[in-house]
PDB file of the backbone (N, CA, C, O) and the ligand in Angstrom, with CONECT records:
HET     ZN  A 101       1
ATOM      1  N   UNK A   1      22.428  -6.122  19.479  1.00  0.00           N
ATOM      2  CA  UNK A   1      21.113  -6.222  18.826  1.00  0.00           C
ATOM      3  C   UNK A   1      20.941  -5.099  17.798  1.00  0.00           C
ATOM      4  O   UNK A   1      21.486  -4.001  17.913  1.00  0.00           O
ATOM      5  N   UNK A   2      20.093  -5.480  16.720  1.00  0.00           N
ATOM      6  CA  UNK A   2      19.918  -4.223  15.413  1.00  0.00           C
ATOM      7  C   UNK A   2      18.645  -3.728  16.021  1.00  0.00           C
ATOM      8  O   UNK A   2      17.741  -4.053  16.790  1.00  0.00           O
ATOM      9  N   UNK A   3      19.041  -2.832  15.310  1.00  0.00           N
ATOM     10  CA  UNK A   3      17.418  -2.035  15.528  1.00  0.00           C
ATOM     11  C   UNK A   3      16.333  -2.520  14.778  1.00  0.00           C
ATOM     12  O   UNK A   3      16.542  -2.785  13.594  1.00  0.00           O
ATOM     13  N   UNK A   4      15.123  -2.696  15.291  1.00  0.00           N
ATOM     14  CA  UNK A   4      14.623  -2.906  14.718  1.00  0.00           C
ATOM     15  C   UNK A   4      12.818  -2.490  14.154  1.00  0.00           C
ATOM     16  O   UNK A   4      12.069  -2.938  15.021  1.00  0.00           O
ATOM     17  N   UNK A   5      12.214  -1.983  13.312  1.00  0.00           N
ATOM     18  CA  UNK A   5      11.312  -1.243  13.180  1.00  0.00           C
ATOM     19  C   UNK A   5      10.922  -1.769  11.673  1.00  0.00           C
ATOM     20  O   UNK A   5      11.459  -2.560  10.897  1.00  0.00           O
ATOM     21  N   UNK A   6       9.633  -0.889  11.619  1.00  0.00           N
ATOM     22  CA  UNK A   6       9.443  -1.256  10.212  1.00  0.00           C
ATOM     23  C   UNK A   6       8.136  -0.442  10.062  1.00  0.00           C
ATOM     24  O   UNK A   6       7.372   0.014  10.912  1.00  0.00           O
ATOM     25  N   UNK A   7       8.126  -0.412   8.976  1.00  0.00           N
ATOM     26  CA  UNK A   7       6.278   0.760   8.298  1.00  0.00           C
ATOM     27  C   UNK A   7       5.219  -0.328   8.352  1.00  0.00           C
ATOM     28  O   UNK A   7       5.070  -0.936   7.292  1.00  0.00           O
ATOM     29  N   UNK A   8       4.462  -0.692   9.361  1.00  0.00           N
ATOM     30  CA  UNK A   8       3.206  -1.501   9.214  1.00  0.00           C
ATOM     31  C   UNK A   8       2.228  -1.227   7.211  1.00  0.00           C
ATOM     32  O   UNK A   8       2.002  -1.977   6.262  1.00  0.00           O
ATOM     33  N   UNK A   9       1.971   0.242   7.518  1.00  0.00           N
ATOM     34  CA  UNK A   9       1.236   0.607   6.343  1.00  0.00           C
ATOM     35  C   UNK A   9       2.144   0.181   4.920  1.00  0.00           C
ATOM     36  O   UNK A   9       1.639   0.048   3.806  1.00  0.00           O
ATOM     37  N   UNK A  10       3.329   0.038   5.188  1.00  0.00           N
ATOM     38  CA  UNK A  10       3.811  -0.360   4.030  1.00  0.00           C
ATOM     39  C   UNK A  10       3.360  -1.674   3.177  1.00  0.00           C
ATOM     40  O   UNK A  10       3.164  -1.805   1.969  1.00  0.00           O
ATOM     41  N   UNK A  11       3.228  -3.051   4.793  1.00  0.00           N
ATOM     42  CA  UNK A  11       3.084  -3.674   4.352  1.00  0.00           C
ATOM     43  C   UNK A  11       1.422  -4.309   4.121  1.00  0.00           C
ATOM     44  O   UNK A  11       1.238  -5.393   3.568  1.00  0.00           O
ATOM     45  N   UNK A  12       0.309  -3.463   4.627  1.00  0.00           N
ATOM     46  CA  UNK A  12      -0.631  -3.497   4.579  1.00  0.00           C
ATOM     47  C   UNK A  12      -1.008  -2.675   3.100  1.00  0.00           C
ATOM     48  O   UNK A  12      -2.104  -3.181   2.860  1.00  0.00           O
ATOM     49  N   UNK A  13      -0.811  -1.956   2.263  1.00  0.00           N
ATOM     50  CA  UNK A  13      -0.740  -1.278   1.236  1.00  0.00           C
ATOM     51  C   UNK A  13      -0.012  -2.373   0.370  1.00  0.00           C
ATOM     52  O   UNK A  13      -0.777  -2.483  -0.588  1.00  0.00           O
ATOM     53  N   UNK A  14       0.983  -3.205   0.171  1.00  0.00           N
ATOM     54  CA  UNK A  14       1.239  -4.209  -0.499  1.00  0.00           C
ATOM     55  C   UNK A  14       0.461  -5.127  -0.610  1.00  0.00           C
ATOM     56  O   UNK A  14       0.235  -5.594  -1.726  1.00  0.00           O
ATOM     57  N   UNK A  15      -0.153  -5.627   0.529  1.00  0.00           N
ATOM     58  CA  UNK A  15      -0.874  -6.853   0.564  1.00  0.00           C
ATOM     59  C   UNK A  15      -2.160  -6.677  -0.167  1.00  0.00           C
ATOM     60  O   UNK A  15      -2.727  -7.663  -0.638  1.00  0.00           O
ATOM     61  N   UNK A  16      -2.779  -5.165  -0.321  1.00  0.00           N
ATOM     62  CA  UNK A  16      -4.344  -5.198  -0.753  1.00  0.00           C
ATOM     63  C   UNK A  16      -3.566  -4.574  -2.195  1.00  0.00           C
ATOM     64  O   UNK A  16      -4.526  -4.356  -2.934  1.00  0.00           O
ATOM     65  N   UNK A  17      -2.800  -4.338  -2.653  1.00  0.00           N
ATOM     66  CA  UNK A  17      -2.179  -3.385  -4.000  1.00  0.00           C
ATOM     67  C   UNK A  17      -2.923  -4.086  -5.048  1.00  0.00           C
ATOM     68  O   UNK A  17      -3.797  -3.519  -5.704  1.00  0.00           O
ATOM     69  N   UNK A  18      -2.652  -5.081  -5.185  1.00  0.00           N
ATOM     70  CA  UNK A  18      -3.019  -5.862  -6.543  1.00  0.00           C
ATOM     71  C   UNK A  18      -4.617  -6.456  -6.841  1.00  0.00           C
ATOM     72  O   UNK A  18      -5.069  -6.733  -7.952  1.00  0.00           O
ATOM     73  N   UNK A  19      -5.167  -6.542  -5.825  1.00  0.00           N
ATOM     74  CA  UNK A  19      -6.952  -6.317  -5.780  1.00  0.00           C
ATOM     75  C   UNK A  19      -7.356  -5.299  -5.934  1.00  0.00           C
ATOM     76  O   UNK A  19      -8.045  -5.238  -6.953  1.00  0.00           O
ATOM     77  N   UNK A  20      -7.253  -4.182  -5.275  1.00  0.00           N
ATOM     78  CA  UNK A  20      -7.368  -2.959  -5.351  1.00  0.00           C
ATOM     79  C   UNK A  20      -7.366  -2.228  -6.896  1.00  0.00           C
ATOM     80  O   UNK A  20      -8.082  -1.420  -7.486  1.00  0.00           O
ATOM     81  N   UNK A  21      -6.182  -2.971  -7.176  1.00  0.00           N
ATOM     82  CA  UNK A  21      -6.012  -2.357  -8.973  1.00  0.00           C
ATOM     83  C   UNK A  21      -6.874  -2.761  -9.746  1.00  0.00           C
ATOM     84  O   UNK A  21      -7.651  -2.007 -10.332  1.00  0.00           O
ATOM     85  N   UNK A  22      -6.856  -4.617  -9.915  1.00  0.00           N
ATOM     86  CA  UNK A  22      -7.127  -5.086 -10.615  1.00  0.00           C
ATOM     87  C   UNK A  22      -8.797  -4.329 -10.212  1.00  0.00           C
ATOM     88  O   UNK A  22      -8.904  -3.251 -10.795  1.00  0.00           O
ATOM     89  N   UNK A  23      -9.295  -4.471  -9.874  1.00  0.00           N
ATOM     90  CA  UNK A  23     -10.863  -4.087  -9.328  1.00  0.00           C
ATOM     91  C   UNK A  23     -11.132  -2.283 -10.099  1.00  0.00           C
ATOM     92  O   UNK A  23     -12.313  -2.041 -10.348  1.00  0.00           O
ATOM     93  N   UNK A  24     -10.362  -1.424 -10.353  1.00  0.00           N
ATOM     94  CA  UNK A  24     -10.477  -0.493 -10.728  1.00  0.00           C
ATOM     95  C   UNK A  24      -9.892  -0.468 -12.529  1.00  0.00           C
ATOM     96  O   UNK A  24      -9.972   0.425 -13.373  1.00  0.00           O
ATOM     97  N   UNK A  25      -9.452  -1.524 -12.580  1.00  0.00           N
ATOM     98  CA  UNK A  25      -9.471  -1.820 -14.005  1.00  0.00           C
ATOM     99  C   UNK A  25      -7.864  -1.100 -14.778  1.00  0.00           C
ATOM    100  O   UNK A  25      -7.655  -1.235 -15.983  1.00  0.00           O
ATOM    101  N   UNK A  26      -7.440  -0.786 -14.381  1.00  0.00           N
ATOM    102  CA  UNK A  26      -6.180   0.081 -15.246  1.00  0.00           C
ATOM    103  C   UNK A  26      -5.065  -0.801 -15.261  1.00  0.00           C
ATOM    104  O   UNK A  26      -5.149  -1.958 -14.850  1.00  0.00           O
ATOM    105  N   UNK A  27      -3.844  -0.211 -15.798  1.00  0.00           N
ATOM    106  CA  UNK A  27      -3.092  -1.166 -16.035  1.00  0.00           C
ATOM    107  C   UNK A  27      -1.999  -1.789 -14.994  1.00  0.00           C
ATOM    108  O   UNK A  27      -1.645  -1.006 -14.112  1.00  0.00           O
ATOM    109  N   UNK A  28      -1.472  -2.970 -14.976  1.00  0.00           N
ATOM    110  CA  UNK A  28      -1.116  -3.560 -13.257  1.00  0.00           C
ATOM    111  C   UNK A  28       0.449  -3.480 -13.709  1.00  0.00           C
ATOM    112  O   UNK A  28       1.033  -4.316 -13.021  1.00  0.00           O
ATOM    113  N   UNK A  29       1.469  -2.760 -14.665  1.00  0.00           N
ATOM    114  CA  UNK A  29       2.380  -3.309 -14.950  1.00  0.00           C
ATOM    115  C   UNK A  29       3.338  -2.869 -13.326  1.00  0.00           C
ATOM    116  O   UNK A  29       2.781  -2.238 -12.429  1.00  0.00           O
ATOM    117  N   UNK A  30       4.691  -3.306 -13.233  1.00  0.00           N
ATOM    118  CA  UNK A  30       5.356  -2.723 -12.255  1.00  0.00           C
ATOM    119  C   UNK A  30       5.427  -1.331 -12.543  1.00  0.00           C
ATOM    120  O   UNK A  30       5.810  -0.788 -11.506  1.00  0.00           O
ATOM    121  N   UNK A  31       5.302  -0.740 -13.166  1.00  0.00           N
ATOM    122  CA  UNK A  31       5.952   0.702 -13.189  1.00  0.00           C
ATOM    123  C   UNK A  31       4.628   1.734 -12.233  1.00  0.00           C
ATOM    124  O   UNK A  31       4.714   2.788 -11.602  1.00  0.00           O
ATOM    125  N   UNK A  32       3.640   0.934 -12.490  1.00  0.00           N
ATOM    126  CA  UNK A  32       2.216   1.536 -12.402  1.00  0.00           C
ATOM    127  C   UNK A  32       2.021   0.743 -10.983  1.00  0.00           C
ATOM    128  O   UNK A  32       1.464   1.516 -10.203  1.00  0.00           O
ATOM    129  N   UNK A  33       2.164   0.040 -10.641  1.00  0.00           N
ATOM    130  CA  UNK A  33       1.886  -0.684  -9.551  1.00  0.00           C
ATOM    131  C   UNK A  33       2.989   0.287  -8.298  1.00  0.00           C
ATOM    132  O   UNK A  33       2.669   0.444  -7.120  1.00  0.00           O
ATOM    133  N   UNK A  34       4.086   0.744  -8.839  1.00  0.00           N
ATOM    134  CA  UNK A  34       4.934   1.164  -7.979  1.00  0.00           C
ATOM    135  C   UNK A  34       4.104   3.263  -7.653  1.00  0.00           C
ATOM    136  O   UNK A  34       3.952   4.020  -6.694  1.00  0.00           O
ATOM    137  N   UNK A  35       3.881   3.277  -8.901  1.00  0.00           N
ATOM    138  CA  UNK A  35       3.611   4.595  -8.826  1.00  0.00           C
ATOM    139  C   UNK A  35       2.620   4.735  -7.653  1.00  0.00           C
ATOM    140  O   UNK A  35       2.812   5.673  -6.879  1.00  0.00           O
ATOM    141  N   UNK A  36       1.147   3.561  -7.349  1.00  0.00           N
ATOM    142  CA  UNK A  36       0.305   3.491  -7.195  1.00  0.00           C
ATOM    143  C   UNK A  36       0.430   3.660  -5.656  1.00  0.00           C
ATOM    144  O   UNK A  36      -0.188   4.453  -4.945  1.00  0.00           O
ATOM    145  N   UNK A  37       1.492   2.617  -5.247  1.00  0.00           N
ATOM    146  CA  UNK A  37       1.649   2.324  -3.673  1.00  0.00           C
ATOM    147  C   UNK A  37       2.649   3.723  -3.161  1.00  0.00           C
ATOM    148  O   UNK A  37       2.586   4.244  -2.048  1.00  0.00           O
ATOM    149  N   UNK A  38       3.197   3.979  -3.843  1.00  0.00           N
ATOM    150  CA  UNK A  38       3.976   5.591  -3.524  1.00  0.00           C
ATOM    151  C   UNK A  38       3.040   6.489  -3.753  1.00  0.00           C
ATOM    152  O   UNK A  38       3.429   7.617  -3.451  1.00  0.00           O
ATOM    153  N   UNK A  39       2.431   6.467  -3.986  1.00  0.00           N
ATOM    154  CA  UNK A  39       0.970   8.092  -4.149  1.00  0.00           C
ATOM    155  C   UNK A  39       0.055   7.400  -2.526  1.00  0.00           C
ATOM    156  O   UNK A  39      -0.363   8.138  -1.634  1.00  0.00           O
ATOM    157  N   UNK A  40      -0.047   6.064  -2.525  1.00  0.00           N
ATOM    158  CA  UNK A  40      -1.007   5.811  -1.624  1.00  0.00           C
ATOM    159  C   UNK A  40      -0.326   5.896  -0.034  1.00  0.00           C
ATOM    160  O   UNK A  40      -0.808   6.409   0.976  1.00  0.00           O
ATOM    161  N   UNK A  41       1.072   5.142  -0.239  1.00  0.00           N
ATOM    162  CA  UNK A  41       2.199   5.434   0.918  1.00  0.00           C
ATOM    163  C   UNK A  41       1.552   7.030   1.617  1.00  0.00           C
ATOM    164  O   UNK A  41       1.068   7.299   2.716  1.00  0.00           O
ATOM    165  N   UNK A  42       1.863   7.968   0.218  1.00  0.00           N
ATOM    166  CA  UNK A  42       2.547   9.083   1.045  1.00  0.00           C
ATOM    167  C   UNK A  42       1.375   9.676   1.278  1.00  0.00           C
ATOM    168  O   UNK A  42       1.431  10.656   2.020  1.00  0.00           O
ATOM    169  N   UNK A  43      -0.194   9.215   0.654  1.00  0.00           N
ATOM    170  CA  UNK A  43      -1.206   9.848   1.355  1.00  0.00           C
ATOM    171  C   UNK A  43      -1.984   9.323   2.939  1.00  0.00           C
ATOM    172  O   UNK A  43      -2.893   9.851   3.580  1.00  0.00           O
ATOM    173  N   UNK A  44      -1.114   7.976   3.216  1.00  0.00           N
ATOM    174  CA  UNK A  44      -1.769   7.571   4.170  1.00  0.00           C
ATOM    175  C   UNK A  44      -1.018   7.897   5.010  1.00  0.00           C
ATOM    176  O   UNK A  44      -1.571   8.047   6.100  1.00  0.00           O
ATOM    177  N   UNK A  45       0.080   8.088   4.995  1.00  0.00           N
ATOM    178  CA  UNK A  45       1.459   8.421   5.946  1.00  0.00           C
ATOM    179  C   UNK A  45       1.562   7.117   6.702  1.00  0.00           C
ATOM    180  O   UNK A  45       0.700   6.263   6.913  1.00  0.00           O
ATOM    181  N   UNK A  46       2.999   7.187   7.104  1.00  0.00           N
ATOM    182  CA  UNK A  46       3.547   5.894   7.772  1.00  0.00           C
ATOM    183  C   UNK A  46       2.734   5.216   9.075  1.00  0.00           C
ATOM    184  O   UNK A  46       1.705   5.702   9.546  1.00  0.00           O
ATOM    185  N   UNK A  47       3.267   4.231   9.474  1.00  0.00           N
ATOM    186  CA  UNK A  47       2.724   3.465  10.910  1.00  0.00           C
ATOM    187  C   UNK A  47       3.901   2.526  11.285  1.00  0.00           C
ATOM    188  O   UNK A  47       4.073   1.385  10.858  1.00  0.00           O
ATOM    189  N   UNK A  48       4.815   3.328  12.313  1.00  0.00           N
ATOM    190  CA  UNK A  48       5.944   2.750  12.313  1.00  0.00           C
ATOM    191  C   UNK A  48       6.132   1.749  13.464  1.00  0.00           C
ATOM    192  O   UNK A  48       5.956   2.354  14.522  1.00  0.00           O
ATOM    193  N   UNK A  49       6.366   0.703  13.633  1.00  0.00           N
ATOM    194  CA  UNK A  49       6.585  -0.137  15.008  1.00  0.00           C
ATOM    195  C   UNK A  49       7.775  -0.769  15.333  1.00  0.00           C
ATOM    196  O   UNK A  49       8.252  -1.686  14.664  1.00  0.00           O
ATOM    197  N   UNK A  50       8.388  -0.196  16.583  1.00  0.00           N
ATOM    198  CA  UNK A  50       9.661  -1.182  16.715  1.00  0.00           C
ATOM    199  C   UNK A  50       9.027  -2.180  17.228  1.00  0.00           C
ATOM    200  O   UNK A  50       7.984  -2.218  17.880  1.00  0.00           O
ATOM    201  N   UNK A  51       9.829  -3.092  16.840  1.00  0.00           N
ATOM    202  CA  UNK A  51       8.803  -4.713  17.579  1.00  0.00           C
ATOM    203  C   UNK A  51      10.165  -5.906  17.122  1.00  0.00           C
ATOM    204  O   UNK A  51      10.977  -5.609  16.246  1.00  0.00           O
ATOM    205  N   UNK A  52      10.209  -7.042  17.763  1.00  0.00           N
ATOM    206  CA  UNK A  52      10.906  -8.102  17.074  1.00  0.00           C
ATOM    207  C   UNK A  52      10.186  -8.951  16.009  1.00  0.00           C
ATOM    208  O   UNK A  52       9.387  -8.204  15.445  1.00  0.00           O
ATOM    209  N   UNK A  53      10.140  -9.945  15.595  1.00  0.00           N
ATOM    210  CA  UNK A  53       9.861 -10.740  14.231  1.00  0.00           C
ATOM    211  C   UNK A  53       8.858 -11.281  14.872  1.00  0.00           C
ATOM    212  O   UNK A  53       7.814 -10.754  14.487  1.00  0.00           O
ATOM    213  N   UNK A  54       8.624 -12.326  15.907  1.00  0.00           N
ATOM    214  CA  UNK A  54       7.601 -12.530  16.545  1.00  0.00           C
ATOM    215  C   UNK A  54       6.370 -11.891  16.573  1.00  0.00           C
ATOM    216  O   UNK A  54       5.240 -12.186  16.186  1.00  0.00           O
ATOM    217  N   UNK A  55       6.934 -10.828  17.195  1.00  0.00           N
ATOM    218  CA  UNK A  55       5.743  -9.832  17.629  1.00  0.00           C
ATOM    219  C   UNK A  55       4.928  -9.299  16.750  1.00  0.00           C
ATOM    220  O   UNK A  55       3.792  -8.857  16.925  1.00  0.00           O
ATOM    221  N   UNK A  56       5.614  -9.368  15.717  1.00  0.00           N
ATOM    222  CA  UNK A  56       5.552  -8.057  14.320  1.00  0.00           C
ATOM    223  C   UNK A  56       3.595  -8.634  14.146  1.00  0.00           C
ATOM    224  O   UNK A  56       2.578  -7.949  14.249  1.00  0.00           O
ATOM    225  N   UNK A  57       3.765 -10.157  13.854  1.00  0.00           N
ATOM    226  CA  UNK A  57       2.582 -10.542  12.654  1.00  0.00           C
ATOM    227  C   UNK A  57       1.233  -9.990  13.827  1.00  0.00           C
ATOM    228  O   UNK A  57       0.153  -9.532  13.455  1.00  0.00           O
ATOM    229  N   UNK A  58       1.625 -10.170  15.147  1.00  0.00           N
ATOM    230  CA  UNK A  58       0.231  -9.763  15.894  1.00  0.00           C
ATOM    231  C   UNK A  58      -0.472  -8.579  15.371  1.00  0.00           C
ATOM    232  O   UNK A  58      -1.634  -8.344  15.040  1.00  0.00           O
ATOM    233  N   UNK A  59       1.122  -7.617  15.427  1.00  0.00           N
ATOM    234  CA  UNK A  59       0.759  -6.057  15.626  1.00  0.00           C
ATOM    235  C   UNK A  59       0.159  -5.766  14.336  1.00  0.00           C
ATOM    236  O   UNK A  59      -0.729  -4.917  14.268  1.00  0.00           O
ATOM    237  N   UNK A  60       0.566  -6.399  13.293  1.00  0.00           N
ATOM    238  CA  UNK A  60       0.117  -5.899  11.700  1.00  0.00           C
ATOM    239  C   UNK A  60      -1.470  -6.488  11.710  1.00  0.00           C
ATOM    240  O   UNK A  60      -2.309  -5.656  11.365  1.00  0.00           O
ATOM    241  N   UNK A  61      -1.942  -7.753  12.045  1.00  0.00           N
ATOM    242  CA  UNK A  61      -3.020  -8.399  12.220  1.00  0.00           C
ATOM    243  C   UNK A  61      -3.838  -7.175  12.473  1.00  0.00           C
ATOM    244  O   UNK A  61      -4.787  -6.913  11.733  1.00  0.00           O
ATOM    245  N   UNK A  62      -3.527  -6.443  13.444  1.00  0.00           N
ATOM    246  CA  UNK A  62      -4.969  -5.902  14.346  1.00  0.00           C
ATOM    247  C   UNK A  62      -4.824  -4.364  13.565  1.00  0.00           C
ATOM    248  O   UNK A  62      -5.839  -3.670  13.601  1.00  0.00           O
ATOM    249  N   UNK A  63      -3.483  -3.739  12.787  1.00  0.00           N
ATOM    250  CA  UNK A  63      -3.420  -2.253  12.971  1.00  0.00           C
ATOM    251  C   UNK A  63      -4.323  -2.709  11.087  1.00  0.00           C
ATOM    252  O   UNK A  63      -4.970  -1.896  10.426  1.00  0.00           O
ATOM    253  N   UNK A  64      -4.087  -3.964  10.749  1.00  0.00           N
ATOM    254  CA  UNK A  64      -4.524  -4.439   9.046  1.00  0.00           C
ATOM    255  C   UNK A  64      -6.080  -3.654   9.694  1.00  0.00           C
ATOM    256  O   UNK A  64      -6.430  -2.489   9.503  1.00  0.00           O
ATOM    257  N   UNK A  65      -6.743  -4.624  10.414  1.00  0.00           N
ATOM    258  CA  UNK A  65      -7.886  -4.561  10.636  1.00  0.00           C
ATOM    259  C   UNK A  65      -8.569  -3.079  11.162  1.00  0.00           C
ATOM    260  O   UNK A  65      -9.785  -2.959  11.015  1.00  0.00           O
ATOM    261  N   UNK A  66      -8.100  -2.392  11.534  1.00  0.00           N
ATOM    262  CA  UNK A  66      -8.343  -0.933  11.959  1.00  0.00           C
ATOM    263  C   UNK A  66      -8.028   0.141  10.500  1.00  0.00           C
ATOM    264  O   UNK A  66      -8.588   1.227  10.354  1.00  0.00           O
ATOM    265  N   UNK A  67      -7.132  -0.382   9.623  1.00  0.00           N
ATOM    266  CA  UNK A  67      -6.957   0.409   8.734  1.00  0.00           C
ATOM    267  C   UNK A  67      -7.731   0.442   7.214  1.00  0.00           C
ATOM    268  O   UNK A  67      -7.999   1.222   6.301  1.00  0.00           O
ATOM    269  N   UNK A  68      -7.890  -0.985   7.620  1.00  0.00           N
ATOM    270  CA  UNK A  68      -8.167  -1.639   6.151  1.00  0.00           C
ATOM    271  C   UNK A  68      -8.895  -0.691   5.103  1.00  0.00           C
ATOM    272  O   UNK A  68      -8.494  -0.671   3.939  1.00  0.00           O
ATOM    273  N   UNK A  69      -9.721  -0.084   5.420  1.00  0.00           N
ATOM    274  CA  UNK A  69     -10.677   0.620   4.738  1.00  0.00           C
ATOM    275  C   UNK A  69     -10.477   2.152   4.223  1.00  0.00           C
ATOM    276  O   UNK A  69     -11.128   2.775   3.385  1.00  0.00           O
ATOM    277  N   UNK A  70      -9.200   2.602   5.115  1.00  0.00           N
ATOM    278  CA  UNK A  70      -8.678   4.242   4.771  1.00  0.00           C
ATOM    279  C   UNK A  70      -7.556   3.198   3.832  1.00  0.00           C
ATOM    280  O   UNK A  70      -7.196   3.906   2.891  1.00  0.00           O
ATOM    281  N   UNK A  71      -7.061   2.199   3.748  1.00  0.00           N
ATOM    282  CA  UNK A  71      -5.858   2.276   2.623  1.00  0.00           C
ATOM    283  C   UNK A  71      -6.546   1.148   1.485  1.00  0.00           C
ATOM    284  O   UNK A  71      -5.738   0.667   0.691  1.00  0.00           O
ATOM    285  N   UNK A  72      -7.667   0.804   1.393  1.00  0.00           N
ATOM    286  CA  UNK A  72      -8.296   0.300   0.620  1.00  0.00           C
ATOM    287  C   UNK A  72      -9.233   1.651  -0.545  1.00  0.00           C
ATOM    288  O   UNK A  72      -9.690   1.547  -1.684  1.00  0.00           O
ATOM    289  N   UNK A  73      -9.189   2.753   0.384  1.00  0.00           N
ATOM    290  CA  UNK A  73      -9.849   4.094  -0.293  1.00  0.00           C
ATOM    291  C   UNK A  73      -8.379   4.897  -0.791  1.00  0.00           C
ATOM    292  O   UNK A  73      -8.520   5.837  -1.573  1.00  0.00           O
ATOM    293  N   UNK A  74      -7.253   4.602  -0.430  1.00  0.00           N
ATOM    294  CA  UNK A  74      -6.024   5.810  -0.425  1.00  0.00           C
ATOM    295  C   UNK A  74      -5.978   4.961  -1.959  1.00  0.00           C
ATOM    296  O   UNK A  74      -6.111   5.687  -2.945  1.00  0.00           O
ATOM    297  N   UNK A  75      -5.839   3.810  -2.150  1.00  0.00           N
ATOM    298  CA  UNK A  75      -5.283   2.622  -3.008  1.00  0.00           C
ATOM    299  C   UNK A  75      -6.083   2.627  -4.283  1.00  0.00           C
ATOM    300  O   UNK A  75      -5.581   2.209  -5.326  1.00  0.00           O
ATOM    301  N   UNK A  76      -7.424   3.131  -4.223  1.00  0.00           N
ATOM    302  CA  UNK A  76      -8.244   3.274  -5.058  1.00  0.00           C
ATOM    303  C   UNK A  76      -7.960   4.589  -5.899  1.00  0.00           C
ATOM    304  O   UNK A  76      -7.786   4.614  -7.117  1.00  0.00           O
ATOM    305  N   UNK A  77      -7.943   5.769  -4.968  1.00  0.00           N
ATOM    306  CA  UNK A  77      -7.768   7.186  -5.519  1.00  0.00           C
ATOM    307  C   UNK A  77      -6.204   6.897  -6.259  1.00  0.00           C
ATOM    308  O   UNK A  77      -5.844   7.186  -7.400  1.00  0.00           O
ATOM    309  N   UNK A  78      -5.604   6.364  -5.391  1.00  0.00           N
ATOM    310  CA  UNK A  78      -4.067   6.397  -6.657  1.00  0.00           C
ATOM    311  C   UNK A  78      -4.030   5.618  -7.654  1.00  0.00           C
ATOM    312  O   UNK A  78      -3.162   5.977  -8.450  1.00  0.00           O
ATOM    313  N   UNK A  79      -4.739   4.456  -8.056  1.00  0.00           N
ATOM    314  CA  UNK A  79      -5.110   3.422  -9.121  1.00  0.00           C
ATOM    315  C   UNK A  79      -5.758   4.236  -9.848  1.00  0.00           C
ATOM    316  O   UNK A  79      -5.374   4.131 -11.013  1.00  0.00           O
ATOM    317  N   UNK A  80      -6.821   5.247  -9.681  1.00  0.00           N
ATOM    318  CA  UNK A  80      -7.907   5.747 -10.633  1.00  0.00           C
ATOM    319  C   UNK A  80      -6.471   7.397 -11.335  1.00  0.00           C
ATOM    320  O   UNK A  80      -6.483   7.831 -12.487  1.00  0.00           O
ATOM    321  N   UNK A  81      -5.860   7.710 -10.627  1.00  0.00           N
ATOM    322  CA  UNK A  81      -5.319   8.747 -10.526  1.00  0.00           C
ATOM    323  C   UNK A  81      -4.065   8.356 -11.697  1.00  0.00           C
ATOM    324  O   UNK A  81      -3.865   9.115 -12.645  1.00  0.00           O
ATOM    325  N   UNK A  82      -3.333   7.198 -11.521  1.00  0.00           N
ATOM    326  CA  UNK A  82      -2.614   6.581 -12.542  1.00  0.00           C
ATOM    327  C   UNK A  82      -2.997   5.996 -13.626  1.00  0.00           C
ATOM    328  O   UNK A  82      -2.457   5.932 -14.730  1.00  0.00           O
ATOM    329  N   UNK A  83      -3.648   5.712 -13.363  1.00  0.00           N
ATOM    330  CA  UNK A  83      -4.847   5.132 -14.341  1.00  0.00           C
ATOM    331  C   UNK A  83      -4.604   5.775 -15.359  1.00  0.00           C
ATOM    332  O   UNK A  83      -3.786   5.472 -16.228  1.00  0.00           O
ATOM    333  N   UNK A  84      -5.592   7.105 -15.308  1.00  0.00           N
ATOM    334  CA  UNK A  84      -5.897   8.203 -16.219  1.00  0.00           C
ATOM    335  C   UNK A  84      -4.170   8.570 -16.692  1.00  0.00           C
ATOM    336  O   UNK A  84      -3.917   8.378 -17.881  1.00  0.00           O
ATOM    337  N   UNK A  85      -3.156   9.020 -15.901  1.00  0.00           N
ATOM    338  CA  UNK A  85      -1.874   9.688 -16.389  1.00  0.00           C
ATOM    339  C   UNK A  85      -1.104   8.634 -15.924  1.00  0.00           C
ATOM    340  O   UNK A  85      -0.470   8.800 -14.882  1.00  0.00           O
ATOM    341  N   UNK A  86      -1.045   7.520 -16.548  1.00  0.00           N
ATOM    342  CA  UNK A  86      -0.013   6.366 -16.622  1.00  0.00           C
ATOM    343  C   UNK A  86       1.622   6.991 -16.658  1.00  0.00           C
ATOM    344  O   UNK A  86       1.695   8.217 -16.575  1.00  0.00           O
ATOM    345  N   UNK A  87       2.468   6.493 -16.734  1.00  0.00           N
ATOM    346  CA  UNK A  87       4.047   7.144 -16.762  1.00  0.00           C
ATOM    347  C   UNK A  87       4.612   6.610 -18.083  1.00  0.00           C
ATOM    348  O   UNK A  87       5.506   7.061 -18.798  1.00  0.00           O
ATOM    349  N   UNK A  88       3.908   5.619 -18.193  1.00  0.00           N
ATOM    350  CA  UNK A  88       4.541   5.174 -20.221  1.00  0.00           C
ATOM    351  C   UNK A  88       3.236   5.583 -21.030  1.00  0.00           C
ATOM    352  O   UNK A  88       2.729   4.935 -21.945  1.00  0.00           O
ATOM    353  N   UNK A  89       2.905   6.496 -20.633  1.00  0.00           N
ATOM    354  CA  UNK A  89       1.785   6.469 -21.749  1.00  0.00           C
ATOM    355  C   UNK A  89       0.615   5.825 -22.145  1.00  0.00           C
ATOM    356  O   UNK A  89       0.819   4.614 -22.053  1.00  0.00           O
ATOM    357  N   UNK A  90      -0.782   6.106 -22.637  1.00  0.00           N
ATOM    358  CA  UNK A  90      -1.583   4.653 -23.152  1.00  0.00           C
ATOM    359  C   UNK A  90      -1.436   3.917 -24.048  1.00  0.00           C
ATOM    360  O   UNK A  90      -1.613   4.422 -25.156  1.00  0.00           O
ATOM    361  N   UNK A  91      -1.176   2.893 -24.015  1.00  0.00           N
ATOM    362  CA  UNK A  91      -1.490   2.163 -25.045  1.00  0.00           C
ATOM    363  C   UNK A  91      -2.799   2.269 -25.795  1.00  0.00           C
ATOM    364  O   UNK A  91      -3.017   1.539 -26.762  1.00  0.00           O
TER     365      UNK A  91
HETATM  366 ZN    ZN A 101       1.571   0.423 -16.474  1.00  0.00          ZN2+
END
């Protein structure tokens, strides 16, 4: 058997990324979208679960719902934060 684990917050920070942006108005390209979820990653810090594939969607369901609102605020501060100092520059 592999090991198996994975970053819950990773994938809860993906799923709200692109509302989150679009809602704060700046620009959604990948470069900025990546910057956004790596500033927000590393301010929310991980949520790691070994679990099998089955199990996984329960555990994300309920830790989504307990978190939603600290990575809906982490997601905002790094959108507004890139925003302003984009990595290509403003157009
Ligand atoms: Zn961009």
């Amino acid at each position: 058997m592999a090991l198996e684990y994975r970053n819950l917050m990773e994938d809860i920070v993906l799923q709200n990324l692109e509302t989150v942006m679009a809602a704060e108005g700046g620009c959604s390209c990948d470069a900025c979208k990546s910057d956004v979820a790596a500033y927000a990653l590393n301010h929310l810090g991980p949520h790691y679960v070994a679990t099998r594939q089955g199990r996984l969607m329960v555990k994300l369901k309920s830790y989504e719902l307990q978190s939603r609102a600290d990575v809906v605020a982490a997601i905002s501060e790094a959108a507004v934060m890139v925003a302003r100092h984009p990595r290509h520059g403003r157009e």
